[in-house]
C-alpha positions as CSV (number, residue, x, y, z in Angstrom):
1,X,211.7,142.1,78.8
2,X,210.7,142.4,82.6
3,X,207.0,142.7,83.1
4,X,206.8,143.3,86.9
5,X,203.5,143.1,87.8
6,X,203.0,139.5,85.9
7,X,202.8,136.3,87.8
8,X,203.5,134.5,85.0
9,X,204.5,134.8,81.1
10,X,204.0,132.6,78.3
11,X,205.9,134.1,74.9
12,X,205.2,131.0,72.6
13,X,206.9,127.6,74.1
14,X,208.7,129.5,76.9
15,X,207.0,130.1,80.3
16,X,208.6,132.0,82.7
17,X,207.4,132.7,86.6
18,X,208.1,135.4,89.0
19,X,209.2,132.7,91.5
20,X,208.3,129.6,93.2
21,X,204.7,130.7,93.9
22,X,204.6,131.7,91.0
23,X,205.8,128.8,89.4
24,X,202.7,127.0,91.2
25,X,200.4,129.6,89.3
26,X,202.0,128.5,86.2
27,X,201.9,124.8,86.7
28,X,197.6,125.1,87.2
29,X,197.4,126.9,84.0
30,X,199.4,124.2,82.2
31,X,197.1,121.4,84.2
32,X,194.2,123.8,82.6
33,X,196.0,123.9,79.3
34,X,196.6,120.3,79.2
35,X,193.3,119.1,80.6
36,X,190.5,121.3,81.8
37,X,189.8,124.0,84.4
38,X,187.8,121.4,87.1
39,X,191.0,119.3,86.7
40,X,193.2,122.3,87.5
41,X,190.6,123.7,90.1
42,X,190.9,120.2,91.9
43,X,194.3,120.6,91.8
44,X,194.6,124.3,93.1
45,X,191.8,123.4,95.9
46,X,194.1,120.3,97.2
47,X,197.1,122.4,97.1
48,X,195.3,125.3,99.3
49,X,196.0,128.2,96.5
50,X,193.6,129.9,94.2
51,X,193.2,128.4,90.7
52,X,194.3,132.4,89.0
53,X,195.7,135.2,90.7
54,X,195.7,138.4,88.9
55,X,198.7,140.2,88.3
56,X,200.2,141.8,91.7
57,X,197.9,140.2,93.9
58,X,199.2,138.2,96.7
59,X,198.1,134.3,97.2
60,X,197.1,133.6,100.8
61,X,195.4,130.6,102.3
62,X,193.9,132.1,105.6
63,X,193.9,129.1,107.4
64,X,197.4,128.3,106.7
65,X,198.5,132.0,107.3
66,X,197.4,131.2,111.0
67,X,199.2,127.7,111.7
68,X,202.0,129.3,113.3
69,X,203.6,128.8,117.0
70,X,202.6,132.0,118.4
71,X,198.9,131.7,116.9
72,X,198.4,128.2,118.9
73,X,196.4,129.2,121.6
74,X,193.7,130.5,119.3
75,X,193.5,127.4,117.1
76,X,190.3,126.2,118.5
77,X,188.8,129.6,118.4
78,X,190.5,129.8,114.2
79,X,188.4,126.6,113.7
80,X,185.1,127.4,115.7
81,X,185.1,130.6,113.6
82,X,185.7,129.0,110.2
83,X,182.3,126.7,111.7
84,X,180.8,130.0,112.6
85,X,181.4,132.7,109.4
86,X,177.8,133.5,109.4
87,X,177.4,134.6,113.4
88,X,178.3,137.6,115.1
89,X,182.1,137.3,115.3
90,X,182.3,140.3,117.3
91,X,185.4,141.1,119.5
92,X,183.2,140.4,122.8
93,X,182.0,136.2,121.6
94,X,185.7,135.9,120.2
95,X,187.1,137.0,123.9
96,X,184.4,134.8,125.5
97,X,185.3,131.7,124.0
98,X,188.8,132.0,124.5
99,X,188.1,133.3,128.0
100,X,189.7,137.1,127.9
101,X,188.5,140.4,128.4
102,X,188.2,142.3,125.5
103,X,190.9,144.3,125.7
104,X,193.2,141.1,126.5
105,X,192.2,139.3,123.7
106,X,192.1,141.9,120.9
107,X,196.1,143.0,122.5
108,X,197.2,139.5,122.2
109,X,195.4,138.5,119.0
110,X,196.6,141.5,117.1
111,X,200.6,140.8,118.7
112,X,200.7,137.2,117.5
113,X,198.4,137.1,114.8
114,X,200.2,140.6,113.4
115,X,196.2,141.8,112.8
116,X,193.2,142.6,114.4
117,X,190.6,139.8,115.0
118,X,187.8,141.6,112.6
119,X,191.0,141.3,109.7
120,X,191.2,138.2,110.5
121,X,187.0,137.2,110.4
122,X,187.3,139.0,106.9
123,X,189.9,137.3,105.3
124,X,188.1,134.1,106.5
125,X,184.6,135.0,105.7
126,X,186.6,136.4,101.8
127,X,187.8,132.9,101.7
128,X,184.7,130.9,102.0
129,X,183.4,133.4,99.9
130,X,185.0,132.9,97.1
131,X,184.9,129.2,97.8
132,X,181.1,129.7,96.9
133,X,181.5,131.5,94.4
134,X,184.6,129.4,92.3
135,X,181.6,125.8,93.2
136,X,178.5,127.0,93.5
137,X,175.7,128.7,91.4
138,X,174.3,130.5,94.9
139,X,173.4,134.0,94.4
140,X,175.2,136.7,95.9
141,X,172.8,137.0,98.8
142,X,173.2,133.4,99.4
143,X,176.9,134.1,99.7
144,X,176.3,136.7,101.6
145,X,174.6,135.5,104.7
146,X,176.4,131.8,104.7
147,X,179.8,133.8,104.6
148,X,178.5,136.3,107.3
149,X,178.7,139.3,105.7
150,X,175.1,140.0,106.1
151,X,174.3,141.5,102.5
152,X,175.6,142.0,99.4
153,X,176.8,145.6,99.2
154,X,179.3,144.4,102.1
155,X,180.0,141.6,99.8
156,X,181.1,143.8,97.5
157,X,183.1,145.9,98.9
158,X,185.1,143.8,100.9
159,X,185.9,141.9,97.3
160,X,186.4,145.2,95.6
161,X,189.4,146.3,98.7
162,X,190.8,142.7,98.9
163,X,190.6,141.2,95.2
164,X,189.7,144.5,93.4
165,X,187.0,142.1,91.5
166,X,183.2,142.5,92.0
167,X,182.1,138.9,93.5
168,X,180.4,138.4,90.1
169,X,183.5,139.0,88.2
170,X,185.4,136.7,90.2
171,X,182.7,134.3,89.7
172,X,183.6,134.1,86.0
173,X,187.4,134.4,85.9
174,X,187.5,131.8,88.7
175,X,184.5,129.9,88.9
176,X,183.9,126.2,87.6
177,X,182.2,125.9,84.2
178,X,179.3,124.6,87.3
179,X,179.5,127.6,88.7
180,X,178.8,130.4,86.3
């Protein structure tokens, strides 16, 4: 029987995967099985892919999403900002370092990079985000200001539109035993 919005099935001794992603998904969950969750954590931090995904939900690595030939003239400004999640990441600094105008910049970041720069500081500042939250025990406002979202309301909602998890109950599906 097809369930289509599972990563991953196990009916007794037979796993099956919704393909080769997938198949990573299921391997960490054996590790997890078979060891412990830090073991498979480790394992899923090395390998750049989150530990669970839920059903349907797409795994990304923002970082990696950005190595890519047309993106190499922003791959200093991509690093400075992952340095930088909890400045101002405005449009205007992101031209400035990269030496645009405004309008320049956010034309050329949005053709190459197939987004706008602010999707772009998100899906960073979501990362290291839940970073903290899968090692850490640091509150929510903690999380907050290092990842540059100011508070936790916007904490919140970004995870509630990207993972459709609050950050505290992404904290305990994902989170080290350390962590919660």
């Amino acid at each position: 029987m097809v369930q289509p919005d599972s990563i991953y099935v196990n009916e007794g001794k037979i796993w099956t995967s919704a393909g080769v992603t997938a198949g990573i998904d299921l391997t960490l969950e054996l590790i997890r099985q078979d060891f412990d969750h830090k073991v498979a954590i480790d394992a899923a931090r090395r390998m750049v892919v989150f530990m669970k995904r839920p059903g349907g939900q797409s795994q990304f690595s923002v970082p990696l999403n950005l190595q890519s030939t047309e993106l190499d003239d922003f791959s200093e400004l991509h690093a400075w900002m992952r340095e930088n999640l909890s400045r101002d990441l405005k449009v205007e600094e992101l031209a400035r370092r990269v030496g645009m105008s405004e309008r320049t910049f956010s034309r050329l970041y949005a053709e190459r990079a197939g987004r706008t720069p602010a999707k772009t500081v998100e899906a960073m500042r979501a990362e290291a985000a839940c970073s903290l939250l899968e090692t850490t025990r640091l509150g929510l406002k903690q999380v907050s200001n290092r990842t540059g979202f100011g508070d936790e309301q916007n904490l919140r909602r970004v995870f509630m539109r990207r993972f459709g998890l609050n950050p505290t109950d992404y904290r305990r599906r994902f989170g080290t035993a350390d962590s919660a």
